[in-house]
C-alpha positions, 0 to 999 in steps of 0.5 A: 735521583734518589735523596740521602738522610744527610743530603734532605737535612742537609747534615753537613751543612748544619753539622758546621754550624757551631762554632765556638770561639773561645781560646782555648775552647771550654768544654761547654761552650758547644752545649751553649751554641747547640741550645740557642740554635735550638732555640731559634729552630723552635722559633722559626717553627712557633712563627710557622704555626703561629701564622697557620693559627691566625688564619685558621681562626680569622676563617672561625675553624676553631676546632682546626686552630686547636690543633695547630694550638696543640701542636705549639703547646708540645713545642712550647713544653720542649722548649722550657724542658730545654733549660733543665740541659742548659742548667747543667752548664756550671757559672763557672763554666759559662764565665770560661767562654762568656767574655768572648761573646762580646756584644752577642746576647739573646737579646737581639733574637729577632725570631723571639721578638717575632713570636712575642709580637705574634702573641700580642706583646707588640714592641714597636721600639724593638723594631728600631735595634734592627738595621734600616733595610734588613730582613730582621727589620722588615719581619717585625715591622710587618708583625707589629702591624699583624693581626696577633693570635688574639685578634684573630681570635676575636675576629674569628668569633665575630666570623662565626655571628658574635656579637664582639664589642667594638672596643676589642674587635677595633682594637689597634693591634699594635696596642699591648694586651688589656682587660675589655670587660665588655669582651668579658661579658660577651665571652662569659655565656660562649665559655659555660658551653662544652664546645670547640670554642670553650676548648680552644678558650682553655687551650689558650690559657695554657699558652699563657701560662707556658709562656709565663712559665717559660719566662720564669725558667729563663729568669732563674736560669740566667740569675743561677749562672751570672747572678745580679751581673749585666747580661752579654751585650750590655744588657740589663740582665736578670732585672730586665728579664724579672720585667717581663714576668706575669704580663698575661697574653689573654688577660680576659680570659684570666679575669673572666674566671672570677664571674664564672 
């Protein structure tokens, strides 16, 4: 049987989805639920991808990697370019419908939480704000344990007869991202070559750096809408998200910069 558009997307189905709960409805609180949904799309897609990227490099594909690499950077510029709609939403606007989203906040986004761990920034205690025996739960148990795009970075340069140190091939994934400059100094040699991996090294910064800028868009976002106000749910709001800035994915590969 022939499929239609609307029955493969499952329009109908997604089209019932958003469901604003004010009373009575404020104009934007549409824009506000298509946004985050949105949002969590493009994280199911980055965790995809991300998974796809792992493997690429614990085989030493790099120039396969890239590309998936590649494919996140454009998704990860689509997903800052959507705060410039989301900005549009006035504060007093937002305030119309802000006191029925109760205890919901983005907070609780465990897609997101999955792409941080996925990146290298592992939370452990996020794990524990999810229900013992929940799906939620058991995903990020599963990634704070993973190997992170970093990991798998190292491993793949060992795969392909580096000579990676110990202390970042043995590194516990479960540990956040730190300096190695023994990992400096071997990557230093690899970096001044024109190659795939050098590419893929360039191309790994820019994940960085769009994450950070990422972060830095959410940060300004929420402060021009609710200010210096307790985030929803209880959260600390602008000052827990102003935390999270400038905490580099890869910082070898900021750091090396400077023997270049």
């Amino acid at each position: 049987m022939d499929i239609s558009y609307g029955r493969y997307l499952k329009v109908p189905e997604l089209l019932s989805l958003q469901q604003p709960v004010g009373t009575p409805v404020e104009h934007d609180e549409l824009l506000f639920i298509v946004i985050h949904q949105v949002y969590e799309l493009w994280f199911r897609q980055q965790l995809h991808e991300g998974d796809r990227l792992c493997a690429l490099l614990q085989d030493g594909a790099f120039e396969r990697a890239g590309d998936t690499l590649a494919r996140m950077l454009k998704i990860l510029k689509t997903m800052v370019a959507q705060i410039d709609v989301l900005e549009t939403m006035s504060p007093v606007s937002f305030l119309q419908f802000r006191e029925f989203l109760t205890s919901a906040s983005g907070f609780q986004s465990w897609q997101f939480r999955a792409f941080e761990m996925m990146l290298g920034q592992k939370n452990a205690k996020a794990v524990e704000r999810y229900p013992v025996g929940s799906p939620e739960r058991a995903e990020l148990q599963k990634r704070v344990h993973a190997p992170s795009v970093w990991s798998s970075f190292v491993q793949g340069l060992a795969k392909l007869g580096h000579t990676v140190p110990p202390s970042t091939l043995h590194r516990d994934p479960e540990m956040p991202p730190a300096a190695d400059p023994a990992m400096q100094a071997m990557l230093l040699p690899i970096y001044r070559q024109v190659g795939p991996v050098h590419a893929f090294c360039e191309s790994l910064v820019d994940l960085d750096e769009g994450v950070q800028e990422w972060r830095y868009r959410h940060v300004k976002m929420v402060e021009r809408t609710i200010g210096s106000k307790p985030g929803t749910g209880g959260s600390a709001g602008v000052q827990y998200l102003k935390s999270t800035l400038f905490q580099p994915l890869f910082p070898d590969l900021w750091e090396l910069r400077s023997a270049l």
